[in-house]
C-alpha positions in Angstrom: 119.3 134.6 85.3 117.3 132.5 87.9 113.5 132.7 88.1 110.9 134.2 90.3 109.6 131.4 92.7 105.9 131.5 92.5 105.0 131.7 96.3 105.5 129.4 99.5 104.9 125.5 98.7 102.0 124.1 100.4 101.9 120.4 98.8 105.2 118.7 98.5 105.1 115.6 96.0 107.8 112.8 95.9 109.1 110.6 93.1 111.0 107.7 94.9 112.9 104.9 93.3 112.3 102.7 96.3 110.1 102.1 99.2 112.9 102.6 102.1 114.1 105.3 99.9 110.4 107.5 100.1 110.3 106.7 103.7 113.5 108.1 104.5 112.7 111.4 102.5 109.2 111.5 104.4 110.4 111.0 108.0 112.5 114.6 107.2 109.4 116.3 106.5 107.4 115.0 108.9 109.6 116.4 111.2 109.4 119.7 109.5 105.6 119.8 110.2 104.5 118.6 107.0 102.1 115.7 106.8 103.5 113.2 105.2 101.7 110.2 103.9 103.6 107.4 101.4 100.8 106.1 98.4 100.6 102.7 97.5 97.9 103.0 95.6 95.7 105.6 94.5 97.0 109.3 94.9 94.1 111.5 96.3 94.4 115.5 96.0 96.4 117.1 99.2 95.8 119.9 101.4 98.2 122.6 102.4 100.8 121.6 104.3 101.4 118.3 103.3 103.9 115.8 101.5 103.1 112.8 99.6 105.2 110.6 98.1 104.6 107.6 95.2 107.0 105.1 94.3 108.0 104.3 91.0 110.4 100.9 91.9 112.6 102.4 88.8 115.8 101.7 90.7 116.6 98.3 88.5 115.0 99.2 85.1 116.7 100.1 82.3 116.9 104.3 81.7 114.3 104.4 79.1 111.9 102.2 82.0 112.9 104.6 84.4 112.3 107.5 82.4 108.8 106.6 81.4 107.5 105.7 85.1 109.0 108.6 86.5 107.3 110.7 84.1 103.9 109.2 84.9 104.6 109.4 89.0 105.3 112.9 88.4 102.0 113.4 86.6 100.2 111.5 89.1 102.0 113.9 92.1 100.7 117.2 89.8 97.2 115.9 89.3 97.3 115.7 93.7 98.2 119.2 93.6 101.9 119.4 94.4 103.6 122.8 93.6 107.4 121.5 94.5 109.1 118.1 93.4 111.6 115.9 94.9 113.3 113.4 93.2 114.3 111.1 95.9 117.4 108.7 94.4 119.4 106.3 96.5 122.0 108.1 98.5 125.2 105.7 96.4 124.0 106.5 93.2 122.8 102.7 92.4 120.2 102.2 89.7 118.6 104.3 86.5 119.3 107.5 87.5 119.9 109.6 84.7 116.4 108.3 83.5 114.6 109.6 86.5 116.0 112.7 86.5 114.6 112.8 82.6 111.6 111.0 83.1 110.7 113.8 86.0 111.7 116.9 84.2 110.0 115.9 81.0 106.4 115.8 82.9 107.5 119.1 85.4 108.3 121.1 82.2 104.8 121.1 81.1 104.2 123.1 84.1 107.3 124.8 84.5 109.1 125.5 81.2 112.5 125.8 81.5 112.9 123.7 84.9 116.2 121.5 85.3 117.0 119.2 87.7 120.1 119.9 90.9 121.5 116.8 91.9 123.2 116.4 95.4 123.1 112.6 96.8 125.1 113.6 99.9 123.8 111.9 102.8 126.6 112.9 105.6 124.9 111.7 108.8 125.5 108.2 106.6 128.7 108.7 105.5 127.8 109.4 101.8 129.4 112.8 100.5 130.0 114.6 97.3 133.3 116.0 97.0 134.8 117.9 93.7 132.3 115.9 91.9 133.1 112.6 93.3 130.9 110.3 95.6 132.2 108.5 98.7 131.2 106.5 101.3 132.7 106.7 104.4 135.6 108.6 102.8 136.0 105.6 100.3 135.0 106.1 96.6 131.8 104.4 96.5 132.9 101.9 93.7 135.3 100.3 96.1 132.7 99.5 98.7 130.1 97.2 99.0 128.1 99.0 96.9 130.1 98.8 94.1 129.9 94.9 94.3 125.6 95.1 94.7 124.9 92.1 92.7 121.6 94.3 91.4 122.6 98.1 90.8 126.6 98.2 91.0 128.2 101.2 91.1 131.2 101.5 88.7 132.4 105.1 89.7 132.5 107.7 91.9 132.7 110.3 89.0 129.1 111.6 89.3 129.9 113.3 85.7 130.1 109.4 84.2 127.0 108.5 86.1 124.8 111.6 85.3 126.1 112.1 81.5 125.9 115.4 81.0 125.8 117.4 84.2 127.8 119.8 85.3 129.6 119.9 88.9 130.5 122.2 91.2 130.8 123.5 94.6 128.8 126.4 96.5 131.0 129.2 97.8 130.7 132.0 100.2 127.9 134.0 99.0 124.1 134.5 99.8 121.0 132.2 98.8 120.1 134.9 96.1 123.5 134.6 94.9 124.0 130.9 94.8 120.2 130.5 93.3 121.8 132.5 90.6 124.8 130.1 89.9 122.7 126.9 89.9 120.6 128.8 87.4 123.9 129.7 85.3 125.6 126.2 85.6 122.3 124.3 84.3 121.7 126.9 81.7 117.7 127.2 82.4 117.3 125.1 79.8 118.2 121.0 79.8 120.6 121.2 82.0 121.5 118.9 85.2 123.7 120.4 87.7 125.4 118.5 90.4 126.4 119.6 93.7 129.7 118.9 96.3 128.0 118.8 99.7 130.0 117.2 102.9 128.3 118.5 105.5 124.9 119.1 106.8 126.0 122.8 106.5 126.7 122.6 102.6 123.2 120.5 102.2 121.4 123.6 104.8 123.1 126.2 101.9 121.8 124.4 99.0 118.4 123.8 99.9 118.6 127.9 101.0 119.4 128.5 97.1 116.8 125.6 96.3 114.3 127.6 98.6 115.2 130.7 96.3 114.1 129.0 92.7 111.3 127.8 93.4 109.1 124.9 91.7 112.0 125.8 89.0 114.6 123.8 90.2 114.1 120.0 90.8 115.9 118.9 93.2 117.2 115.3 93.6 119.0 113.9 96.2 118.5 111.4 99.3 117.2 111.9 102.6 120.5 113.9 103.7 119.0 116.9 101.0 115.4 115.9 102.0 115.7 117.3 105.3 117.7 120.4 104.4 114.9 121.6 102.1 112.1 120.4 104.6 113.1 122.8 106.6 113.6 125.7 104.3 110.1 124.6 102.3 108.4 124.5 106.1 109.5 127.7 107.0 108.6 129.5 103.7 104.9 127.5 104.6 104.7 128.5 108.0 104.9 125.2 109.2 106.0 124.8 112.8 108.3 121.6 113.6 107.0 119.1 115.7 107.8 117.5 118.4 107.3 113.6 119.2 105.4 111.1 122.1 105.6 108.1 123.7 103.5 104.7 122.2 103.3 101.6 124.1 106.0 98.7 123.3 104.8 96.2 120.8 104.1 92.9 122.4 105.3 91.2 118.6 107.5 92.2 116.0 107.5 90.7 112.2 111.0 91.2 110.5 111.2 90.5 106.7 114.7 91.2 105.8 114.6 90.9 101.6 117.7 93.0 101.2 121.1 90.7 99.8 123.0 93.9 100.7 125.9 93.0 102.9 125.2 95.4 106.0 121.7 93.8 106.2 122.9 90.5 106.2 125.6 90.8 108.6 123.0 92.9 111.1 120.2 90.2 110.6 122.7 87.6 111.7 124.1 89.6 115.0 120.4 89.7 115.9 120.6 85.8 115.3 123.6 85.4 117.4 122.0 87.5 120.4 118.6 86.3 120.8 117.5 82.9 121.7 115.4 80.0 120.3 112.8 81.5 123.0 112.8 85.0 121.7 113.1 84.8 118.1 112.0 82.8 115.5 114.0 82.3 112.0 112.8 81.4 108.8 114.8 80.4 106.3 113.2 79.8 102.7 115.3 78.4 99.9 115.3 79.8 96.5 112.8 77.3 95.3 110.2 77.7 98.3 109.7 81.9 97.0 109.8 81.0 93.1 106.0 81.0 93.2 103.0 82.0 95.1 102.6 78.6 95.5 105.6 77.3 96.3 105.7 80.1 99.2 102.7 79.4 100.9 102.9 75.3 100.5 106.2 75.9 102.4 104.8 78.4 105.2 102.0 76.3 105.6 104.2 73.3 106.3 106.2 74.5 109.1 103.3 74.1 111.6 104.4 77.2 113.5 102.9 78.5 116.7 104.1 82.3 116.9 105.7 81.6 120.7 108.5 83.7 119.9 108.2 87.5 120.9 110.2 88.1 117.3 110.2 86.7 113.7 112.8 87.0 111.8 111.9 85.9 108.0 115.1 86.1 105.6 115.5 86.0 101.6 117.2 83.4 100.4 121.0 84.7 99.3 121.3 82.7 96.3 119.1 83.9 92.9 119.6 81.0 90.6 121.6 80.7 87.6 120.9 81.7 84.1 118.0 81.2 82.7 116.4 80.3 85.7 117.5 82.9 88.2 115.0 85.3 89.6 115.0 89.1 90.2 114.4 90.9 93.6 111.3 91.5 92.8 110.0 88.2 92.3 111.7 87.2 95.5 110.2 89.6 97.4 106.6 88.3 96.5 107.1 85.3 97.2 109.1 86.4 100.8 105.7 88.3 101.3 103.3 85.5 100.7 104.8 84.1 103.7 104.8 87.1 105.7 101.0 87.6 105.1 100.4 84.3 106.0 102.9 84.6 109.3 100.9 88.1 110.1 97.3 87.0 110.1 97.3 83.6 110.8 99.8 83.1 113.6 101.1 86.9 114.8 97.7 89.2 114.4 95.5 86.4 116.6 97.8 87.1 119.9 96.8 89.8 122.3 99.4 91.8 122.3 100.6 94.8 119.5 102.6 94.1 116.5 105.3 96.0 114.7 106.6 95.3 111.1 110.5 95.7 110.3 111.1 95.7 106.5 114.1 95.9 105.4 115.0 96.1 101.5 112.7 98.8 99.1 111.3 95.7 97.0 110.1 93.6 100.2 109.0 96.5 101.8 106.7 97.1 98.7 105.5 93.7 98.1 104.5 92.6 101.8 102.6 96.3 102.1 101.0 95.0 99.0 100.4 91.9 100.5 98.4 93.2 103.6 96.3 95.7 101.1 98.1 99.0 102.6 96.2 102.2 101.3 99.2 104.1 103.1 101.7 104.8 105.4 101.3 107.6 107.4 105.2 108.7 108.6 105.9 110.7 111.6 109.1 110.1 113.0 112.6 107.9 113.1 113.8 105.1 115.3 117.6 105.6 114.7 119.1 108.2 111.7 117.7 106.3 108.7 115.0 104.4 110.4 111.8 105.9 109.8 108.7 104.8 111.7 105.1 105.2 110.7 101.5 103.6 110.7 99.4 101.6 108.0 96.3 102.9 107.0 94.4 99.8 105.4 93.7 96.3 105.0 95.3 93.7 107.2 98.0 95.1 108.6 95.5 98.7 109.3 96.9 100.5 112.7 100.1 98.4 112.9 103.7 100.7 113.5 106.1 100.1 110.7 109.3 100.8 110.2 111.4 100.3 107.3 115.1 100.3 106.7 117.3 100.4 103.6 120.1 97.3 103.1 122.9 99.1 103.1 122.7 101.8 106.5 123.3 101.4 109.7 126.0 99.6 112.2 126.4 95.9 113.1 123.9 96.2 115.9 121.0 98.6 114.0 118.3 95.9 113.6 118.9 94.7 117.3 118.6 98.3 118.2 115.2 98.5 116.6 113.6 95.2 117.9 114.7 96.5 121.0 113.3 100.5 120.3 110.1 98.4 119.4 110.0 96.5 122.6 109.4 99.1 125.0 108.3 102.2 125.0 109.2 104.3 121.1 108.9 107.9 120.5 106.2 108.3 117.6 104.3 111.8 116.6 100.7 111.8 117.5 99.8 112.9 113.7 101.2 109.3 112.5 97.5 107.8 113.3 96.1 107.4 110.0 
């Protein structure tokens, strides 16, 4: 027997695994008419009509990790005054999920006793679908993609049943929203249960998020941005919330790309931006493993490179290599030393020119650690550059004003990230209510 939802939702909170990840989510309901800000910080209490999301960088830690971070995001996201949840999880299944999902529930249940968690990762503008319980990419099972080979969060199966131990499967028929609010209910029991959902199309995700609409702060939903924008509809209309439409911001005169994804799609689009631009028009930087080990290290190496910022773009890329056992080094610690040099690239040589600067951050841990780096409060979101590609604006320290847009490793073509310097070049569609 499903419950009665307690009324519309007027603050939407977000428990992301990753940067990209919360952006992606974010740019859905921005487009829904929710104001949607990402924390990096503090969280302060919401008003009606808005979403805010926190990040818990859980993706790489162990279940128990994940579990307990998760738990404290979602208290945080209660304490701001949210009355719905969203789990967001990456859209291949990588990392500590089943910890999340416990982590968020355990917290939510002290609100909302008997909650439980429906879990659809189905992404199909991307390629990433759930079918009869299975999760493919492209119409491959995703353990025989790149993503199964991710040297951080492999992915070992498609069976969503072995990676969500526990859950149940199954598919949404013919039948009304009142009717399929009812099954979820039955198939997670109301009690600890974790049902997952088959969703190939946008239509299967629109259905869903219908019966999702239907529970109420009950259900947790967790799923990528493919669900996120399904139920930022449904939530906005139940609101009152109008969708809005976009405008037109100058083109940025500079554009800082930090590319601190090892996934192979990033890679290969960093290097077709290489092989299309000239010496004139971008500039690449190339640290080795031992120029990010350290704070240090990273800025004893920017600093001796004597650079003069003539090039329109900068391209700064993560070393591929991570060192061997004992001495290798996670993402993570990578990433802060990739961002070290990025802060000192921003202020001292791109920020002093006349013209506008965008950032491009590509990879959730790089993304984090150069926001970190320029003091971000925020980042305001409003709209998307491409399907995946959500643009925004910083609120605070350095990098205050600046347009941003962040990308996940493993979306997009060969030619995204060329598509984007060039989308940030000249004139880029971005929603008034993205100015901080």
């Amino acid at each position: 027997m499903t419950a009665t939802p307690s009324g519309p939702p007027q603050v939407i909170g977000i428990a992301a695994d990753d940067l990209t990840g919360a952006n992606d989510s974010l740019v859905q309901f921005a487009g829904a008419g929710w104001t949607s800000r990402l924390a990096l910080g503090g969280l302060d209490s919401q008003f009606t009509g808005s979403t805010l999301a926190t990040v818990t960088d859980s993706r790489a830690l162990p279940h128990d990790a994940a579990g307990t971070v998760t738990a404290d995001a979602v208290a945080q996201l209660l304490v701001a005054g949210a009355d719905r949840l969203y789990v967001k999880i990456d859209s291949t299944m990588r990392g500590s999920i089943p910890g999340q999902i416990d982590g968020a529930l355990r917290t939510w249940r002290q609100q909302h006793a008997g909650a439980f968690a429906v879990v659809c990762p189905a992404y199909p503008a991307m390629g990433r679908t759930v079918d009869q319980g299975q999760l493919r990419v492209n119409g491959d099972p995703v353990e025989s993609t790149s993503v199964g080979r991710d040297p951080v969060t492999p992915v070992s199966t498609s069976e969503l049943a072995t990676l969500i131990p526990g859950s149940r499967s199954i598919r949404l028929g013919v039948g009304t929203a009142t009717e399929h609010a009812h099954f979820l209910g039955e198939a997670a029991g109301m009690e600890a249960g974790t049902v997952v959902v088959d969703a190939v199309t946008d239509d299967d995700l629109d259905r869903l998020a219908a019966a999702l609409s239907e529970l109420g702060p009950w259900a947790v939903p967790v799923g990528s941005a493919g669900l996120a924008a399904a139920l930022a509809s449904h939530w906005g209309a139940d609101a009152g919330l109008a969708s809005r439409t976009g405008s037109t911001t100058s083109a940025a005169g500079r554009v800082l790309i930090v590319v601190s994804s090892l996934h192979d799609v990033s890679r290969g689009q960093a290097e077709r931006l290489i092989s299309e631009s000239t010496d004139d028009d971008l500039l690449v930087l190339r640290p080795a493993l031992a120029d990010v080990r350290s704070r240090a290290a990273a800025l004893a190496w920017v600093e001796a490179r004597e650079l003069s910022g003539a090039q329109r773009v900068t391209l700064l890329l993560s070393p591929t290599d991570r060192g061997s056992t004992p001495d290798a080094l996670t993402g993570a610690e990578i990433a802060e030393g990739l961002a070290a040099i990025a802060g000192v690239v921003l202020t001292d040589i791109i920020l002093p020119q006349p013209a506008g600067t965008a950032l491009v951050l590509m990879g959730g841990d790089g993304a984090r650690a150069v926001l970190r780096e320029t003091a971000a409060h925020s980042v305001v979101v409003a709209g998307a550059l491409q399907e995946g590609v959500p643009v925004g604006v910083v609120d605070g320290g350095t990098a205050h004003g600046l347009r941003v847009v962040t990308k996940a490793g493993g979306f997009g073509d060969p030619d995204s990230l060329t598509d984007i310097v060039h989308h940030l070049c000249t004139p880029s569609p971005l929603s008034p209510e993205a100015l901080p």
